[in-house]
N, CA and C atoms as an extended XYZ file, in Angstrom:
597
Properties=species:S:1:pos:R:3:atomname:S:1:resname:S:1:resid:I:1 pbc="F F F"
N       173.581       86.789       53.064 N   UNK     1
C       173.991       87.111       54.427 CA  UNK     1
C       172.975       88.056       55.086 C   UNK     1
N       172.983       89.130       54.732 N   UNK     2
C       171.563       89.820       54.889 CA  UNK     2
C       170.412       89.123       55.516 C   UNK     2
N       170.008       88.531       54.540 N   UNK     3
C       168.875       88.042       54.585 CA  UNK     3
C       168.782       86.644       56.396 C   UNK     3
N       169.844       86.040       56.118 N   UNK     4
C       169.908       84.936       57.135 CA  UNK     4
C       170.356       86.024       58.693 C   UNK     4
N       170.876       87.456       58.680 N   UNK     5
C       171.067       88.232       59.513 CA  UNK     5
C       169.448       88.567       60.498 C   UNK     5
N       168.535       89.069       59.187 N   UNK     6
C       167.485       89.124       59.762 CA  UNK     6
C       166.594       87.940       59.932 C   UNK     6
N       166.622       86.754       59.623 N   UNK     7
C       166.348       85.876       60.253 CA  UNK     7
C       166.652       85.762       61.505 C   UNK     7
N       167.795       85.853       61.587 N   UNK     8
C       168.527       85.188       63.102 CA  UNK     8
C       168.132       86.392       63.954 C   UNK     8
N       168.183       87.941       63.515 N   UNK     9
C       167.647       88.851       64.359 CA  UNK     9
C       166.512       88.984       65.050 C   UNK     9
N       165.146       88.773       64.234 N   UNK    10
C       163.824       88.812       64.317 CA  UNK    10
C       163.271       87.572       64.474 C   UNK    10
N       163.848       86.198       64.316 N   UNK    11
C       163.389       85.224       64.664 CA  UNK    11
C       163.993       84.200       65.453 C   UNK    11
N       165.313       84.201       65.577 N   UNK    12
C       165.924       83.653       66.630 CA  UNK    12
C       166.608       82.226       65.611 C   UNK    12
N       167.402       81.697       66.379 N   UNK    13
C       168.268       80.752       65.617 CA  UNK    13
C       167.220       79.685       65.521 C   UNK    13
N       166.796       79.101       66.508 N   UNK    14
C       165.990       77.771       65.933 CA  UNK    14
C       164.390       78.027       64.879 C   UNK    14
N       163.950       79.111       64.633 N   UNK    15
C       163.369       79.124       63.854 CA  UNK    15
C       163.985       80.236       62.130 C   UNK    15
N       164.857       80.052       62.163 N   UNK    16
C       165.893       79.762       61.650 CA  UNK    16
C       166.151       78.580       60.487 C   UNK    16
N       165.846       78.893       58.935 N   UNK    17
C       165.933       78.132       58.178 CA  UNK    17
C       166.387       77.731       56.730 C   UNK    17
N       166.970       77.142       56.138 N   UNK    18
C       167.714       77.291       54.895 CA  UNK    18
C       166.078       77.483       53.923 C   UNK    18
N       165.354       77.305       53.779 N   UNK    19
C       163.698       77.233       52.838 CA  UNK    19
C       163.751       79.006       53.427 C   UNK    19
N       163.490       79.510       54.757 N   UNK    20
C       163.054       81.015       55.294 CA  UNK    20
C       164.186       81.817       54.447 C   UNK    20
N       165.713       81.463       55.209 N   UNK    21
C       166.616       82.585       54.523 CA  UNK    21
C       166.379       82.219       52.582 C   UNK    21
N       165.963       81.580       52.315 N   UNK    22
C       165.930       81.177       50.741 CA  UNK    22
C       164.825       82.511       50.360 C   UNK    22
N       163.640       81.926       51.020 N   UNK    23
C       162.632       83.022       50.618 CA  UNK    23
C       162.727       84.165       50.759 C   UNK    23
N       163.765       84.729       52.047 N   UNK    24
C       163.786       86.117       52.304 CA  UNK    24
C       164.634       86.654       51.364 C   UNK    24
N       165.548       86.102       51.095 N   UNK    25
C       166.710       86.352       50.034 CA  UNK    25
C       166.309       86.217       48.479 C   UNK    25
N       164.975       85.895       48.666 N   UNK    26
C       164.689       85.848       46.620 CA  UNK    26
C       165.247       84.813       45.968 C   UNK    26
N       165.762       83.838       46.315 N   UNK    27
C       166.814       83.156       45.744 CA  UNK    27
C       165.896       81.700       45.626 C   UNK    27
N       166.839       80.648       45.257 N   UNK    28
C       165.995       79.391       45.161 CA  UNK    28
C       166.616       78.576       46.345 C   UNK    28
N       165.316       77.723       46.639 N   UNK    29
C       166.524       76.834       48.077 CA  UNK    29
C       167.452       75.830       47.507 C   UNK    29
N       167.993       75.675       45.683 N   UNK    30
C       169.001       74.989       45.696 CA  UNK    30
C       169.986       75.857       45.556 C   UNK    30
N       169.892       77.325       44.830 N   UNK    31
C       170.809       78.107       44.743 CA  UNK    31
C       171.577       78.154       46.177 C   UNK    31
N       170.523       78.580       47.726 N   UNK    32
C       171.215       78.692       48.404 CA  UNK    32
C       172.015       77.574       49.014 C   UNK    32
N       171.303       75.981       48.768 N   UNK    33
C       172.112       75.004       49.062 CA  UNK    33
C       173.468       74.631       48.496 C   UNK    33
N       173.485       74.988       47.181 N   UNK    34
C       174.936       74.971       46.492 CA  UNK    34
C       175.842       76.081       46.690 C   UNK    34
N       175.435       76.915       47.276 N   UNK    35
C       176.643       77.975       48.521 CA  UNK    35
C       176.595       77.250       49.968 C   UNK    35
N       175.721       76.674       49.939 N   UNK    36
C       175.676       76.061       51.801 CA  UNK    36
C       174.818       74.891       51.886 C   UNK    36
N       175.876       74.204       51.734 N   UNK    37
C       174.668       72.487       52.065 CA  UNK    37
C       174.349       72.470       52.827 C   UNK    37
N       174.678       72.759       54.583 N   UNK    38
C       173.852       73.077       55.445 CA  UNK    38
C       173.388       74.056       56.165 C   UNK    38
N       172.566       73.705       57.130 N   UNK    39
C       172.143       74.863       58.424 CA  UNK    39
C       173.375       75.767       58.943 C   UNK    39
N       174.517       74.471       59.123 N   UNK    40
C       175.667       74.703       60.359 CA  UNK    40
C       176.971       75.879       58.916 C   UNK    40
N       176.520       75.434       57.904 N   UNK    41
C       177.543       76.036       56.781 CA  UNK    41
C       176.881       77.838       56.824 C   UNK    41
N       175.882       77.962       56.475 N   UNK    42
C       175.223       79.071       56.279 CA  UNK    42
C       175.777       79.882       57.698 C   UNK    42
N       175.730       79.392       58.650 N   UNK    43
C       175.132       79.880       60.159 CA  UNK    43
C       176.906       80.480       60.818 C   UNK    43
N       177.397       78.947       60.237 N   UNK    44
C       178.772       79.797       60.500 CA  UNK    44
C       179.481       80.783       59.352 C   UNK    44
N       179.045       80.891       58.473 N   UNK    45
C       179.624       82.112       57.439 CA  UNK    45
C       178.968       83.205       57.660 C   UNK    45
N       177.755       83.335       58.379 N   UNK    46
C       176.913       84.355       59.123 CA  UNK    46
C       177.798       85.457       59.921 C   UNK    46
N       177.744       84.088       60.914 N   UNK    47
C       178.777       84.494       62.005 CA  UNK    47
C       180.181       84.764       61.534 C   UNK    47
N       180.743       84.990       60.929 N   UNK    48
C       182.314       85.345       60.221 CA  UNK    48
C       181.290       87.184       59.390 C   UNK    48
N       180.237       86.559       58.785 N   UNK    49
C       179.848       88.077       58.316 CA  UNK    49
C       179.332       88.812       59.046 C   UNK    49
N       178.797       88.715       60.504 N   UNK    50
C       178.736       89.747       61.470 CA  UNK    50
C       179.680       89.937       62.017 C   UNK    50
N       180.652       89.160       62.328 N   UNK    51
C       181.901       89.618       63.166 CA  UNK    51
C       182.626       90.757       62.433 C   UNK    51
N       182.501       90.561       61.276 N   UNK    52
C       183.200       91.109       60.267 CA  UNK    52
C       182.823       92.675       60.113 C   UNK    52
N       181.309       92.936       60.148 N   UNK    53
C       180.354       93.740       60.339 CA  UNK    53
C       180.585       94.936       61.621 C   UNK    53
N       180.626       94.009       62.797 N   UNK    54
C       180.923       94.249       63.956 CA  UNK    54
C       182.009       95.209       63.997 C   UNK    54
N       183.379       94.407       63.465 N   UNK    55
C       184.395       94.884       62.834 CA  UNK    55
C       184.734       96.421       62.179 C   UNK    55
N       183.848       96.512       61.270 N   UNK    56
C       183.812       97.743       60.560 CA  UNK    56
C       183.268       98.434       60.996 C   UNK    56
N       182.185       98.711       62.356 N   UNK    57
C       181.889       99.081       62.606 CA  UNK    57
C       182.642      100.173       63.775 C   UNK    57
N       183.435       99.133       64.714 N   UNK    58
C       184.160       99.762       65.608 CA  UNK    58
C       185.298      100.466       64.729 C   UNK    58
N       185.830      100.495       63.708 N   UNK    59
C       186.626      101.191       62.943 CA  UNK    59
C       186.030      102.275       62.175 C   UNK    59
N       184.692      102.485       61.964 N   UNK    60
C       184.565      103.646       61.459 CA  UNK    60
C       184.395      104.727       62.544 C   UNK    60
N       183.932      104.217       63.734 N   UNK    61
C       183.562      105.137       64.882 CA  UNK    61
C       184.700      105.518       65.175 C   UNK    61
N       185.603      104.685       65.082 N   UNK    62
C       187.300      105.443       66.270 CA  UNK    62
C       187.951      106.186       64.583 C   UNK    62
N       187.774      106.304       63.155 N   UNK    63
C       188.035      106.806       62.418 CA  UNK    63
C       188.090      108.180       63.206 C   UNK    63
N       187.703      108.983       63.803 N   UNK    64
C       187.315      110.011       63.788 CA  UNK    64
C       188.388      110.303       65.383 C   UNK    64
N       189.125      109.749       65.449 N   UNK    65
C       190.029      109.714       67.053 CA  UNK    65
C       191.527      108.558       66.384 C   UNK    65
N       192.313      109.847       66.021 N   UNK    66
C       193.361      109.545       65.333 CA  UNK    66
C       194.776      109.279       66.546 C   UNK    66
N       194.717      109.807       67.961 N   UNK    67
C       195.222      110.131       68.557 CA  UNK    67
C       194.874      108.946       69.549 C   UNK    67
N       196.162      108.150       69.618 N   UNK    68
C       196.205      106.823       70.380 CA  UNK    68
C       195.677      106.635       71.509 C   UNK    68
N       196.130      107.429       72.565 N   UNK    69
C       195.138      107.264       73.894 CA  UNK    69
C       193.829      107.547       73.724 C   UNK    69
N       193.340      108.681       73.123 N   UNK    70
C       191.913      109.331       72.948 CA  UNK    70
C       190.976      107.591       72.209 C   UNK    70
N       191.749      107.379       71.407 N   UNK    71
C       191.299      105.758       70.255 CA  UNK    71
C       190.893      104.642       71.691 C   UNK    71
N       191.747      104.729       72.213 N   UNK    72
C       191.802      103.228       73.192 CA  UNK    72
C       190.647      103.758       74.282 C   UNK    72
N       190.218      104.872       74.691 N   UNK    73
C       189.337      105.634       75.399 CA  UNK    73
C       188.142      105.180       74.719 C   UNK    73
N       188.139      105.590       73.333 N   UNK    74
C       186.576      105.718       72.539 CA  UNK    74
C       186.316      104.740       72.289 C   UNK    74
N       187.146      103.487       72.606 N   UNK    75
C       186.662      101.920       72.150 CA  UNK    75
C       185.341      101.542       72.885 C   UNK    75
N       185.498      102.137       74.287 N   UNK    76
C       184.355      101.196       74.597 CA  UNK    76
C       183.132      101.591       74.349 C   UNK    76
N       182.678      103.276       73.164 N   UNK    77
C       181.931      103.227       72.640 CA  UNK    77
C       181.785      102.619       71.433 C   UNK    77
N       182.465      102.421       70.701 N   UNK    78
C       182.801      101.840       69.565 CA  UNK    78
C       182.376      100.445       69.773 C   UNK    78
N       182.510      100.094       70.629 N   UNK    79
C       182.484       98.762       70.543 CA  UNK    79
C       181.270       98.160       71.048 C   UNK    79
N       180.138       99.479       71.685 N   UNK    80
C       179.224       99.355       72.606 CA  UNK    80
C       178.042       99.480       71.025 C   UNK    80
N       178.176      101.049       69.897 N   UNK    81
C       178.245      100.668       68.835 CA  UNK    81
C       177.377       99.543       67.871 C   UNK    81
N       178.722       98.897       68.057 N   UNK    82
C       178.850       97.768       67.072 CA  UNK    82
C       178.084       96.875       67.447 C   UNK    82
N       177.555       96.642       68.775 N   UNK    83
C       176.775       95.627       69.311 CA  UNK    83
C       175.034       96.192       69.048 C   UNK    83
N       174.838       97.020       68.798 N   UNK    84
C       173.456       97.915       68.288 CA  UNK    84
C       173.569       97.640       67.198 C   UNK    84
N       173.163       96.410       66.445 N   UNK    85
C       173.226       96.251       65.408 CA  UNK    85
C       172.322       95.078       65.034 C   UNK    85
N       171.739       94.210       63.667 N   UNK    86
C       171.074       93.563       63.465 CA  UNK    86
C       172.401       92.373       63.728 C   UNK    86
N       173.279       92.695       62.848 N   UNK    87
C       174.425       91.943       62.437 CA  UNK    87
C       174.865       90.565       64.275 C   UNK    87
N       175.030       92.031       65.040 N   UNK    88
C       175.979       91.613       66.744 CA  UNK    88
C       174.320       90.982       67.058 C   UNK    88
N       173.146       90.749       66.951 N   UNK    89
C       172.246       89.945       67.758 CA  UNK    89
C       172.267       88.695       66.691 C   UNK    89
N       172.444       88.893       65.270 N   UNK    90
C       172.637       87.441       65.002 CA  UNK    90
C       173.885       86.403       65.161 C   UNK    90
N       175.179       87.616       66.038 N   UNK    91
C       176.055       86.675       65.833 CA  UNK    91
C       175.579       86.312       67.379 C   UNK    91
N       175.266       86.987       68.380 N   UNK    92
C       174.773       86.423       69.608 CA  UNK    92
C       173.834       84.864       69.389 C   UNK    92
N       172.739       84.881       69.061 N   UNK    93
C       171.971       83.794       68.075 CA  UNK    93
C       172.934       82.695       67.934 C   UNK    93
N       173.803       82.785       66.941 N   UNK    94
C       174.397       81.572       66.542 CA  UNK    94
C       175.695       81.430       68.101 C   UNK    94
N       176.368       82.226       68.747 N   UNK    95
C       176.812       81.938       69.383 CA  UNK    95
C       176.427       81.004       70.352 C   UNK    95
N       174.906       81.375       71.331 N   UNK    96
C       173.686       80.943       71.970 CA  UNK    96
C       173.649       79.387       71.426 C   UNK    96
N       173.309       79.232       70.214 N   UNK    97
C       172.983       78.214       69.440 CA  UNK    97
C       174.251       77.147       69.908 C   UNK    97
N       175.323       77.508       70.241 N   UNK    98
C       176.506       76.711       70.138 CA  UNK    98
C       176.941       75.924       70.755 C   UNK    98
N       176.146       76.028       71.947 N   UNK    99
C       175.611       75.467       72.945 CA  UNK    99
C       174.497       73.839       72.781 C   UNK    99
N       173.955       74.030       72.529 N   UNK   100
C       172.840       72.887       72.002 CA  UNK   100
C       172.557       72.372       71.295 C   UNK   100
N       173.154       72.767       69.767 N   UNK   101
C       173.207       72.355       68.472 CA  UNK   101
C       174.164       71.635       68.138 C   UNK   101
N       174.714       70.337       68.619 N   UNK   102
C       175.531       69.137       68.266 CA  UNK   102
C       176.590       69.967       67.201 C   UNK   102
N       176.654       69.648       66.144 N   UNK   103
C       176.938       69.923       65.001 CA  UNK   103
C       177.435       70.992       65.010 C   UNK   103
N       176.569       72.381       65.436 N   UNK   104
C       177.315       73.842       65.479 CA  UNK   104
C       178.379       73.791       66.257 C   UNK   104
N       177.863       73.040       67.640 N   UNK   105
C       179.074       72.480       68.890 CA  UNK   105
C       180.617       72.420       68.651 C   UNK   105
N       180.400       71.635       67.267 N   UNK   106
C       181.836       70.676       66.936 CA  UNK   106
C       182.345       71.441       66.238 C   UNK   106
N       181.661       72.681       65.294 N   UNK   107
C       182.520       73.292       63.996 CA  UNK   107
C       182.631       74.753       64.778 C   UNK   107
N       181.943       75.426       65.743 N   UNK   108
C       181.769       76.831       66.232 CA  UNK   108
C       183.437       77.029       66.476 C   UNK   108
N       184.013       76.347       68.113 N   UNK   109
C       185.351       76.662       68.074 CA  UNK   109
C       186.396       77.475       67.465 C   UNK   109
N       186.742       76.919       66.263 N   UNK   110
C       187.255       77.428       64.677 CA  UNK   110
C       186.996       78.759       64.782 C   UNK   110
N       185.927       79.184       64.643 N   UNK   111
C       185.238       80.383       64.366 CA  UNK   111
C       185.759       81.229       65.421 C   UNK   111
N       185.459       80.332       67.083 N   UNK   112
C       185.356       81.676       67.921 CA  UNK   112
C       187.238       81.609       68.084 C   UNK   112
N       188.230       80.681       67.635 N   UNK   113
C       189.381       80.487       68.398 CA  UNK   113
C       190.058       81.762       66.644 C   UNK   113
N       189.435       81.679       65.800 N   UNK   114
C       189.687       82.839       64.843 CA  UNK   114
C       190.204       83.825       65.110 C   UNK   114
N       188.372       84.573       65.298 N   UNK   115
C       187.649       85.476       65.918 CA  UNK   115
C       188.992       86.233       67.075 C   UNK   115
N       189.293       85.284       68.432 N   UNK   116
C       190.104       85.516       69.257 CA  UNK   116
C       191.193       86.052       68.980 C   UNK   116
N       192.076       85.168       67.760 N   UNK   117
C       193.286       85.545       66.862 CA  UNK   117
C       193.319       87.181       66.475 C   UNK   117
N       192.446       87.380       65.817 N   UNK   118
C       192.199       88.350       65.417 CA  UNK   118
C       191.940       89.403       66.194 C   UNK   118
N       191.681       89.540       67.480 N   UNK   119
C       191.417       90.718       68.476 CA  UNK   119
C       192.620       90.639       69.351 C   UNK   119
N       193.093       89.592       69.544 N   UNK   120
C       194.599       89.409       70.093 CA  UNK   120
C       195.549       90.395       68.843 C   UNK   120
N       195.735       90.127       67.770 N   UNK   121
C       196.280       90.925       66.825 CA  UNK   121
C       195.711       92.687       66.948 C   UNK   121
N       195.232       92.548       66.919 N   UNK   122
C       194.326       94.236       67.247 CA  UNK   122
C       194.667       94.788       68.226 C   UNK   122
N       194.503       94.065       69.224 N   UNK   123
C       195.494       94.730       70.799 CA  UNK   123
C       196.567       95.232       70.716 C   UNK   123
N       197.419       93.362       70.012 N   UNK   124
C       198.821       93.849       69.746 CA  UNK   124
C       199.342       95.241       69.001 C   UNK   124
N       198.558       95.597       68.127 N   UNK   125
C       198.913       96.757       66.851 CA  UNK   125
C       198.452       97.529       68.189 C   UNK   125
N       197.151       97.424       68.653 N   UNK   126
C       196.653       98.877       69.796 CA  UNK   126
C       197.991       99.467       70.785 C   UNK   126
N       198.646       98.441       71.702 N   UNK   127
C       199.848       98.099       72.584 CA  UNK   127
C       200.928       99.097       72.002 C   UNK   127
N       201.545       98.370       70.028 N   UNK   128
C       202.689       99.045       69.831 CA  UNK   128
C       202.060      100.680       69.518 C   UNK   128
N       201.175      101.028       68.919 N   UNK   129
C       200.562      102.303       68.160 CA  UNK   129
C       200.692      103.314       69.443 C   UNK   129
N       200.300      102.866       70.929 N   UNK   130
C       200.366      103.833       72.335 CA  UNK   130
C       201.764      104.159       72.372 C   UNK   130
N       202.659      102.601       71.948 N   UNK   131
C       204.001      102.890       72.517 CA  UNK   131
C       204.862      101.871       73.247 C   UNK   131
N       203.529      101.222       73.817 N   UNK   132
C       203.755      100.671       74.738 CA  UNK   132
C       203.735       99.215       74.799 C   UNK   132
N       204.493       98.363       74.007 N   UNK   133
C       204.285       96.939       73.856 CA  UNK   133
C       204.610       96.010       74.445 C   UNK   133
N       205.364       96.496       75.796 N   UNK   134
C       205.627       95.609       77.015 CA  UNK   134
C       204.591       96.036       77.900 C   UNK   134
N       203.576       96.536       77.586 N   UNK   135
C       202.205       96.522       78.712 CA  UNK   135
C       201.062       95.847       77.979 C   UNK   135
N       201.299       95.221       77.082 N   UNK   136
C       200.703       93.729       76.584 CA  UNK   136
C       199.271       93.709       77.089 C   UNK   136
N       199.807       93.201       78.353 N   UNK   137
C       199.136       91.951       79.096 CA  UNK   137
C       197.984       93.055       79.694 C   UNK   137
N       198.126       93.980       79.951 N   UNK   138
C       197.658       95.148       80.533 CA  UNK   138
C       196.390       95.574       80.218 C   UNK   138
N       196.775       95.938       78.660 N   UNK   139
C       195.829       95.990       77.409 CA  UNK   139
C       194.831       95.583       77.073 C   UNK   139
N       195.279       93.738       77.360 N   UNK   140
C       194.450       93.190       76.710 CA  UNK   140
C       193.520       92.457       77.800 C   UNK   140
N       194.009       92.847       79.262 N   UNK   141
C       192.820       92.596       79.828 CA  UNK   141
C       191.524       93.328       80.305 C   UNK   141
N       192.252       94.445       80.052 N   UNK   142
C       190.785       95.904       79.971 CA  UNK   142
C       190.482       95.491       78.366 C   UNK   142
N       191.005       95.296       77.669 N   UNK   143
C       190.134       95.113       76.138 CA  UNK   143
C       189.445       93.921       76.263 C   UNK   143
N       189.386       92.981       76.881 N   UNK   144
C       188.903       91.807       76.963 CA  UNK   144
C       187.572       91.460       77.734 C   UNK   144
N       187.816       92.580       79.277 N   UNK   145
C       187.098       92.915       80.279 CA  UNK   145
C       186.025       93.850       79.116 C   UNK   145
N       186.345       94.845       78.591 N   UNK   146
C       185.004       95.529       77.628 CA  UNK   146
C       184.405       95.157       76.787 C   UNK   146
N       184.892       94.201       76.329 N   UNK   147
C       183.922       93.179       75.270 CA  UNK   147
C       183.352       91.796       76.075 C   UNK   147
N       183.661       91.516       76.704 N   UNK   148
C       182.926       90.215       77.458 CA  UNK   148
C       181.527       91.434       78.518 C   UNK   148
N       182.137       92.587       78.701 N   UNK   149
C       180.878       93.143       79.689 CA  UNK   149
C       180.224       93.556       79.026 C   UNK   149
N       180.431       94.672       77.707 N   UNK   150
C       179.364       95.024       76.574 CA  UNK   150
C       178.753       94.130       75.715 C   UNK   150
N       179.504       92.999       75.942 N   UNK   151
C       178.561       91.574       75.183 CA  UNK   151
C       177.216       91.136       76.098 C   UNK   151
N       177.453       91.059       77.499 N   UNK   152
C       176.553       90.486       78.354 CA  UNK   152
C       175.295       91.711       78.570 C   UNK   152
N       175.974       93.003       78.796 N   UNK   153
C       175.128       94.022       78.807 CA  UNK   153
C       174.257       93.843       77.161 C   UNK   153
N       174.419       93.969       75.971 N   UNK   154
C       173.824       93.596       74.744 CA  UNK   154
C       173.000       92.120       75.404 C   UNK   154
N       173.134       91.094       75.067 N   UNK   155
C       172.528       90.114       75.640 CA  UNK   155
C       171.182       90.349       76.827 C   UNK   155
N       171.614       90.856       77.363 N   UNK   156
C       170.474       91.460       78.390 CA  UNK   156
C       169.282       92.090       77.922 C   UNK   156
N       170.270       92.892       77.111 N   UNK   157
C       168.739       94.134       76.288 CA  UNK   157
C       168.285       92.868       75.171 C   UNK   157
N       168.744       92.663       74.383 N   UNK   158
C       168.116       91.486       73.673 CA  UNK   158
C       167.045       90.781       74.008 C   UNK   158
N       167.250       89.957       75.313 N   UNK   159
C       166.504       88.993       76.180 CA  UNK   159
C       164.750       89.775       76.966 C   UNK   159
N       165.559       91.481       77.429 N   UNK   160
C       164.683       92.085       78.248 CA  UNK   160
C       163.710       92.953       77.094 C   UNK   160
N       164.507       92.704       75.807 N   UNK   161
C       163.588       93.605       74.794 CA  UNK   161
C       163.722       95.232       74.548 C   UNK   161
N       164.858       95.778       75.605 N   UNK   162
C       165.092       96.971       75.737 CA  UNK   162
C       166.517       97.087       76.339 C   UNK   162
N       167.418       98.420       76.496 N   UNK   163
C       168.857       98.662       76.649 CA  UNK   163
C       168.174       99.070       77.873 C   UNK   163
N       169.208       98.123       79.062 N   UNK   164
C       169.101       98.420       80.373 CA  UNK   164
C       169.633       99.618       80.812 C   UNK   164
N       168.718       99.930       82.125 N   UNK   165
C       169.111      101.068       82.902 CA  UNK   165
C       170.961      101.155       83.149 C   UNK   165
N       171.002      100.311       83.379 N   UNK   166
C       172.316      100.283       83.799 CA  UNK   166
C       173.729      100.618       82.609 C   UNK   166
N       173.087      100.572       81.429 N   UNK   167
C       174.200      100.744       79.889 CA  UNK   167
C       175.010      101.881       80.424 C   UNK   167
N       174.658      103.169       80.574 N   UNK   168
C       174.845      104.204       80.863 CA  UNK   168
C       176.511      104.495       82.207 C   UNK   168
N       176.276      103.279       82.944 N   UNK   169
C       176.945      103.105       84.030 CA  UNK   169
C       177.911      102.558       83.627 C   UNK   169
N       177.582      101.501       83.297 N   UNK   170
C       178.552      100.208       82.799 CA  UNK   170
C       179.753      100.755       81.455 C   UNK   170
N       178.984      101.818       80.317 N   UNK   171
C       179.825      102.263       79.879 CA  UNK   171
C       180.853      103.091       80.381 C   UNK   171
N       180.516      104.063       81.349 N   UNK   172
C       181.300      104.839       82.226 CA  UNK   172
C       182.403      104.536       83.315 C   UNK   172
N       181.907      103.237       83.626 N   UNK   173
C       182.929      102.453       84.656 CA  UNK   173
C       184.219      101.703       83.535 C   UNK   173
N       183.726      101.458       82.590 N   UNK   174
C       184.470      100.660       81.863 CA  UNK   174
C       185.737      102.205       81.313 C   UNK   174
N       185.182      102.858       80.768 N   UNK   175
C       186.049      104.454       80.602 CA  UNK   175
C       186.951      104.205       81.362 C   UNK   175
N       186.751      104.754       82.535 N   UNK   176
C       187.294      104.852       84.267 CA  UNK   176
C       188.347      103.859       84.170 C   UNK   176
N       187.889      102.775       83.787 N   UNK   177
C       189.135      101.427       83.889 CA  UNK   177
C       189.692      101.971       82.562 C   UNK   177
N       189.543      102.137       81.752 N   UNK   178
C       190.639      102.294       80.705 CA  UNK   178
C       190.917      103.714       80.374 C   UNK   178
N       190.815      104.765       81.113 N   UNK   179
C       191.642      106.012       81.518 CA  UNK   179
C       192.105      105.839       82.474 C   UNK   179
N       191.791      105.341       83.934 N   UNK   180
C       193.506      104.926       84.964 CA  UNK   180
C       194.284      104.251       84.062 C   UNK   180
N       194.128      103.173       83.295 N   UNK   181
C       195.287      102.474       82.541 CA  UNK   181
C       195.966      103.434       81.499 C   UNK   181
N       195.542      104.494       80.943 N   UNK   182
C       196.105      105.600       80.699 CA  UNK   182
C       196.567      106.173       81.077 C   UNK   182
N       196.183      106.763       82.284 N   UNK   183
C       197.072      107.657       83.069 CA  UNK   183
C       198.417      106.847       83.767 C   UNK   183
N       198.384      105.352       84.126 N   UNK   184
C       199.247      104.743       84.699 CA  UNK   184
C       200.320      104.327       83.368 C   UNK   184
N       199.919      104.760       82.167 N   UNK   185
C       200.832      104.532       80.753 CA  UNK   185
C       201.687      105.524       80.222 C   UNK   185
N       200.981      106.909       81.076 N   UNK   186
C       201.848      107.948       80.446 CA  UNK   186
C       203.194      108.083       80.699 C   UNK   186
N       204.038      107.705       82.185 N   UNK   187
C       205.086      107.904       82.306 CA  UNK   187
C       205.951      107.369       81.594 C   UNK   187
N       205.605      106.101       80.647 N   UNK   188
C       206.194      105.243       79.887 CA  UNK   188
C       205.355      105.857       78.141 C   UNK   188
N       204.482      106.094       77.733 N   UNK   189
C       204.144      107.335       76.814 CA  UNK   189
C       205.164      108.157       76.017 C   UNK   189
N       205.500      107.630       74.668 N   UNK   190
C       206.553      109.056       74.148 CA  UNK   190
C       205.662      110.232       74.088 C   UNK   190
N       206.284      111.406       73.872 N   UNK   191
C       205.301      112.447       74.095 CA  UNK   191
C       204.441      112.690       73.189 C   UNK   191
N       204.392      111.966       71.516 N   UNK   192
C       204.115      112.618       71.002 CA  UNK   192
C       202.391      111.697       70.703 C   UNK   192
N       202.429      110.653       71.680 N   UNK   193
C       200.911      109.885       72.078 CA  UNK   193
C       200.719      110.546       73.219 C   UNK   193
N       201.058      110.632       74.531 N   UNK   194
C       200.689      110.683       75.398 CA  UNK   194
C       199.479      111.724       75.734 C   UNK   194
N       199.465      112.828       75.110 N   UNK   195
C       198.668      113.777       75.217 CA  UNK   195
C       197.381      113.334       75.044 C   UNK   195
N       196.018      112.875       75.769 N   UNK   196
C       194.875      113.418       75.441 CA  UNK   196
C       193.949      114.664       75.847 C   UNK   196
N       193.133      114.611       75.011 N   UNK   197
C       192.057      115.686       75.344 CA  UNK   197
C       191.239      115.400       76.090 C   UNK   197
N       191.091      115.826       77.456 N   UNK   198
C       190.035      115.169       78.435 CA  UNK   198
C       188.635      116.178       78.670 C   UNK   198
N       188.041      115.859       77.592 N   UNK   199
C       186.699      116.948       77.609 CA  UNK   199
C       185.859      116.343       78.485 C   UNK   199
């Protein structure tokens, strides 16, 4: 995984290869073929091991913000984070790829309709943990809105070779949207979430 990470990082998906990740990985290209007969096998277990990556990542950062509103605040660094990573440009790569690659086309879905499952579940736990599990819908469209904008903002720097002027903003506006949705949560807030620290 590693190894096919920095492939896909430093060289991009179509040059991108079961013989390259073989060599980078030390391994033999049948060893790696009898874990992955193909391109599309390797590429999507990639992508499940950066998401995954991604994953642990935004959880060790909010480790440190135990306190529910303050947590749902620090996501959109956490999650800004997780995308500074070798892991989040190769899952960009194969995502990109998913597009034009027949084959990746037909099996990607799966992956991303997963993927979805799984952050829908995360909300949900985020929703009841505030308190607040009839503001659902609320939740999950500022959580949805910060990962589709810190994805495109990542994508950008990728493409431009550098983290745009604008990161700085974009993280701050995104805050803004998910502290009014805080402040519009507290009246419904038991007391013993509602409190954050607004340094």
């Amino acid at each position: 995984m590693a190894a096919t990470v920095r492939c896909l990082a430093e060289f991009g998906y179509a040059a991108t290869s079961t013989p390259l990740v073989a060599k980078l990985a030390k391994v033999s290209r049948g060893s790696l073929l009898h874990q992955f007969p193909t391109k599309i096998d390797l590429m999507l277990a990639v992508a499940k091991h950066a998401s995954d990556a991604r994953g642990a990542t935004v959880r060790r950062y909010l480790s440190d913000y135990p306190n529910q509103p303050e947590r749902f605040l620090q996501g959109v660094d956490a999650v800004w984070a997780s995308l500074q990573t070798p892991e989040a440009i190769a899952l960009m790569e194969v995502t990109i790829a998913a597009r034009s690659d027949p084959e990746l086309a037909q099996r990607y879905p799966q992956f991303a309709d997963d993927l979805e499952a799984g952050l829908h579940r995360a909300r949900v736990r985020m929703a009841q943990n505030l308190g607040v599990p009839d503001q659902l819908e609320e939740i999950e469209a500022v959580a949805h809105l910060t990962r589709v904008a810190l994805n495109g903002l990542a994508m950008d720097s990728v493409f431009i070779g550098r983290t745009s002027p604008d990161a700085a903003r974009v993280l701050a506006l995104l805050k803004s949207l998910r502290q009014r949705l805080v402040d519009s949560l507290q009246t419904t807030l038991p007391a013993s979430v509602s409190k954050i620290d607004h340094k």
